[in-house]
C-alpha positions in Angstrom: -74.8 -8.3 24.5 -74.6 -9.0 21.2 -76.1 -12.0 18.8 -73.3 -14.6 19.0 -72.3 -13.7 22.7 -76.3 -15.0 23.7 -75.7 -17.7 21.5 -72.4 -19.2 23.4 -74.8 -18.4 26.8 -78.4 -19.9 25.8 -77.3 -23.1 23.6 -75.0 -24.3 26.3 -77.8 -24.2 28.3 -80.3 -25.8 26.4 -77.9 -28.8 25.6 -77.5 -29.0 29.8 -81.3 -28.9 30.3 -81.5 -32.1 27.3 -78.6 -33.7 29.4 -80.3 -33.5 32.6 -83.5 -34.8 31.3 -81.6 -37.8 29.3 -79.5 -38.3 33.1 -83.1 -38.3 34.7 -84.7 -40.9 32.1 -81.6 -43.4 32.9 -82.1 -42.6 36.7 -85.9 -43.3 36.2 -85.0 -47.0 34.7 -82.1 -48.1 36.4 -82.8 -48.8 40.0 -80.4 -46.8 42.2 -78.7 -44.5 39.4 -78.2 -41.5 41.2 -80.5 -38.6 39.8 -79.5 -35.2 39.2 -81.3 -33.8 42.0 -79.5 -36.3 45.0 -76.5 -35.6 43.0 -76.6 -31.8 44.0 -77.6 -32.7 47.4 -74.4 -34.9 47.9 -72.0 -32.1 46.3 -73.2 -29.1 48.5 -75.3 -30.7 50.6 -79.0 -31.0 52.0 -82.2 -33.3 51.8 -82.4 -36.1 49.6 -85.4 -37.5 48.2 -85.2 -40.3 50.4 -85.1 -37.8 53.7 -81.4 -38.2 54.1 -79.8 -35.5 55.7 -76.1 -35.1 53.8 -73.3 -32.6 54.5 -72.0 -32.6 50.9 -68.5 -33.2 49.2 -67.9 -29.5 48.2 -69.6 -28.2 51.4 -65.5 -28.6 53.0 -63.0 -29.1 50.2 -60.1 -28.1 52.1 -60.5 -30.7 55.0 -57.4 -32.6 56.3 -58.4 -36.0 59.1 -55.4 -37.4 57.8 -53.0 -38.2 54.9 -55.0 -40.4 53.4 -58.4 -38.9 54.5 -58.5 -34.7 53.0 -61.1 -32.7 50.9 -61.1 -32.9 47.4 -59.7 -29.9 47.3 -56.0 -31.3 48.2 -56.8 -34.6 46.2 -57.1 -32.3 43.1 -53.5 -30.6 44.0 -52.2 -34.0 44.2 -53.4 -35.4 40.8 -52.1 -31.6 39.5 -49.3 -32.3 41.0 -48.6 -35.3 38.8 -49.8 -34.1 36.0 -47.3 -31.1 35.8 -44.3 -33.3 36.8 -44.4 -35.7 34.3 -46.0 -32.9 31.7 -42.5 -31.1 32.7 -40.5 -33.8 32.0 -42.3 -34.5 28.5 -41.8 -30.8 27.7 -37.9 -31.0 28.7 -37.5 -34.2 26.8 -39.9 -33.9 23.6 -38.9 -30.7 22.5 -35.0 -31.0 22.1 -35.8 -34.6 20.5 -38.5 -32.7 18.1 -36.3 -30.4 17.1 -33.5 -32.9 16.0 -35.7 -35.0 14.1 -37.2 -32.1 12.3 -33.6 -31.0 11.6 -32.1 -34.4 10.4 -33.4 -37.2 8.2 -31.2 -39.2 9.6 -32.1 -38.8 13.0 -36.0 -39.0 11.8 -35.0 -42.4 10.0 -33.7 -43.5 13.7 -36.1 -42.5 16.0 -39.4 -42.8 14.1 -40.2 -46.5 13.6 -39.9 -46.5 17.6 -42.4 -43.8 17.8 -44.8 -44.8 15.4 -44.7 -48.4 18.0 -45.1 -46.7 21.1 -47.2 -43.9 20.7 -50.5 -45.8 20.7 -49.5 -47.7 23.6 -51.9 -47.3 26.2 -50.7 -45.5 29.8 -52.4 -48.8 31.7 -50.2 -51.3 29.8 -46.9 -49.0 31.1 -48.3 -48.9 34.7 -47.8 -52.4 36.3 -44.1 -52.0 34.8 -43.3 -49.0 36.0 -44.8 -49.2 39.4 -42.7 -52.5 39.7 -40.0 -50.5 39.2 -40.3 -47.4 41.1 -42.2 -48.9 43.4 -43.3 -45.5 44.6 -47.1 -44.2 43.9 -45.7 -40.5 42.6 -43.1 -41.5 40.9 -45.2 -44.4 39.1 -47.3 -41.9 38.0 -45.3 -38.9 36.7 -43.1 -42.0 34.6 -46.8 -42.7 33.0 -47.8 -39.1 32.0 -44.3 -38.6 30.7 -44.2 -41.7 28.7 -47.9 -41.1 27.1 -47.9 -37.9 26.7 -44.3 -37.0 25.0 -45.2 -38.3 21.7 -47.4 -34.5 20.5 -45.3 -32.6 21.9 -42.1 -34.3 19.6 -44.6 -34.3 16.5 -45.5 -30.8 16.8 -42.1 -29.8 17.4 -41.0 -31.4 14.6 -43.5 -30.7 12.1 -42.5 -26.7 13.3 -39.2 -27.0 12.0 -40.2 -28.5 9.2 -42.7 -25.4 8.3 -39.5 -23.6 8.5 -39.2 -21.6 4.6 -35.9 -22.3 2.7 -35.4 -19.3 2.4 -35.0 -18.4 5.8 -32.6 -21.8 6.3 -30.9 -19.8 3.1 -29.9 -16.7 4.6 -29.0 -18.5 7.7 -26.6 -19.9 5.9 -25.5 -16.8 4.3 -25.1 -14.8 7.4 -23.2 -18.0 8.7 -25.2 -18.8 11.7 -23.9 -21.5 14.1 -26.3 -24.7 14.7 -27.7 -22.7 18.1 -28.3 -19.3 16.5 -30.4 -21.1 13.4 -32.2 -22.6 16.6 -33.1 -19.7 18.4 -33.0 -17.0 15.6 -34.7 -18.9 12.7 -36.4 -22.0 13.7 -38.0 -21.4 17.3 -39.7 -18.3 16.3 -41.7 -20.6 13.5 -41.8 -23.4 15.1 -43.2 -22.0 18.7 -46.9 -22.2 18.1 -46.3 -25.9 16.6 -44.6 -26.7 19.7 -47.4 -24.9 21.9 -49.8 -27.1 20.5 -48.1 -30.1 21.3 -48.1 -29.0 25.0 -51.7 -28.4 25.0 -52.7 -31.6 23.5 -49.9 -33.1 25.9 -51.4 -31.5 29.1 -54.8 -32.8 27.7 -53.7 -36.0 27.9 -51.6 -36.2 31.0 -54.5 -34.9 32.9 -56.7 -38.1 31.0 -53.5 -40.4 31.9 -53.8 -39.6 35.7 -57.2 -40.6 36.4 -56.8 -44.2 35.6 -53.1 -44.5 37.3 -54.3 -43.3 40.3 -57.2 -45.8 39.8 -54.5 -48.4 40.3 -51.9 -47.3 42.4 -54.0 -45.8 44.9 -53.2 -42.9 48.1 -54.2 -39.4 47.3 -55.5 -38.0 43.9 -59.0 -37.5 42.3 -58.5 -40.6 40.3 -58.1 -42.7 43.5 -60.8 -40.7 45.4 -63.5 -41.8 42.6 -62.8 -45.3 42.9 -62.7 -45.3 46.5 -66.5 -44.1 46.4 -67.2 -46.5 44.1 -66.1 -49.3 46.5 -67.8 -47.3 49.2 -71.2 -47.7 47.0 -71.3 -43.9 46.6 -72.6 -43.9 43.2 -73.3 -40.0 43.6 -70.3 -39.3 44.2 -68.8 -40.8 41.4 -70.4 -38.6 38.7 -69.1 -35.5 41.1 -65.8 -36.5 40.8 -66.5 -37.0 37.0 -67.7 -33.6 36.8 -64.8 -32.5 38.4 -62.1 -33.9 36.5 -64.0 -32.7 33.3 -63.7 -28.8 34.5 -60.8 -29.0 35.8 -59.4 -30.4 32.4 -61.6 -27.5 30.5 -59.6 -25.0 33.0 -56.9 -26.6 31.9 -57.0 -26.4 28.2 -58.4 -23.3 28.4 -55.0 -21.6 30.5 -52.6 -23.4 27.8 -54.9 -21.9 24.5 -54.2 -18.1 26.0 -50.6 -18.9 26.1 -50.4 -20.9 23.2 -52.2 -17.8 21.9 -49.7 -15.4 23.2 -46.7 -17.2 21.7 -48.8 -17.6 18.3 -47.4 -15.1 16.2 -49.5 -15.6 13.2 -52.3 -14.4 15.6 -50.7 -11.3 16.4 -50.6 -10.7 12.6 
């Protein structure tokens, strides 16, 4: 291995062992703060340090009792499940509207007063409106991620087409292109990595978005499943859901930075 490949290994770890002691000094003076150690006990199971024997969260992930009782296996697939429907629908929506405001003033002078308004309107001010009127926990949800996270994918998109060179607008007007063909022979192609990073910060957030709706509106999900333990007093669990969520959101950003990569063709340079 070479120099910088031990450094991405060993400084990772170091920070971890400083986090673990920093989590142990807060366990150490707040009275009942789950410590690192009872924390791995109630993930995979074993002793605590009180003598309680414990079976573990992630000793049975995929464990059904019934619909509203299952592993946290299938209350990850549900919040995933969300996620990707509204992230679909903000993907379907915010790139066609991206690319007209990148491709008319006019339609930039329209629509961006009511962007700048609603973008930094938080997902938990939507929620009691939208769950009023959908009155349906899935549904609720998706209409959430789709309203919050929209907004980078149309600002990407639109700042794509505007990277667009003259020149290139030039000869598509020489060679007479139709509106479509200047789309998808002279725009997309610049504008594709623009738009790629919208998705990825859009995922980023849907997947932030759907912890706290499911917070509120309850069945299945991880974001319901966390505060369930929290009214059940399991403290430990808590911070293993939070762990949770974080690397499954890592996994996530991770999978949409290869493809973003793979449609990136200044990369490929």
């Amino acid at each position: 291995m070479n120099k910088e490949t031990l450094k991405k290994i060993f400084l990772p770890l170091i920070v971890l062992v400083i986090i673990i002691q920093i989590w142990s000094g807060i366990a150490a003076y707040i009275n009942g703060f789950p410590t690192p150690s009872d924390t791995y006990v109630y993930a995979f199971g074993g002793t605590t340090s009180s003598g309680e024997e414990l079976t573990g969260v992630l000793s049975d992930p995929f464990y059904v009792y019934n619909q509203d009782s299952k592993g946290l296996f299938w209350q990850v697939l549900e919040s995933l499940k969300r996620v990707f429907g509204g992230f679909a629908l903000a993907v379907i929506v915010g790139i066609p509207v991206g690319l007209m405001i990148g491709m008319s003033k006019n339609i930039q002078y329209a629509l961006d007063p009511f962007i700048q308004i609603l973008k930094p309107v938080s997902p938990l001010a939507w929620l009691p409106l939208l769950l009023f009127a959908f009155k349906d926990i899935d549904n609720t949800a998706m209409s959430t991620i789709f309203i919050t996270s929209i907004w980078p994918i149309i600002i990407n998109t639109s700042l794509g087409v505007k990277s667009v060179s003259e020149d290139y607008l030039n000869v598509a007007k020489v060679l007479r292109f139709t509106a479509l063909e200047k789309v998808f022979q002279i725009i997309l192609p610049v504008a594709v990595p623009y738009i790629f990073t919208g998705m990825r910060l859009s995922l980023g957030i849907a997947w932030l978005v759907i912890v706290a709706a499911e917070m509120l509106t309850g069945g299945v999900g991880i974001g319901f499943w966390i505060w369930d333990e929290y009214n059940n007093l399991a403290y430990h669990n808590i911070i293993i859901g939070i762990i949770i969520v974080g690397l499954v959101g890592f996994i996530l950003d991770i999978l949409m930075g290869k493809i973003a990569d793979y449609f990136d063709y200044r990369k490929k340079i």
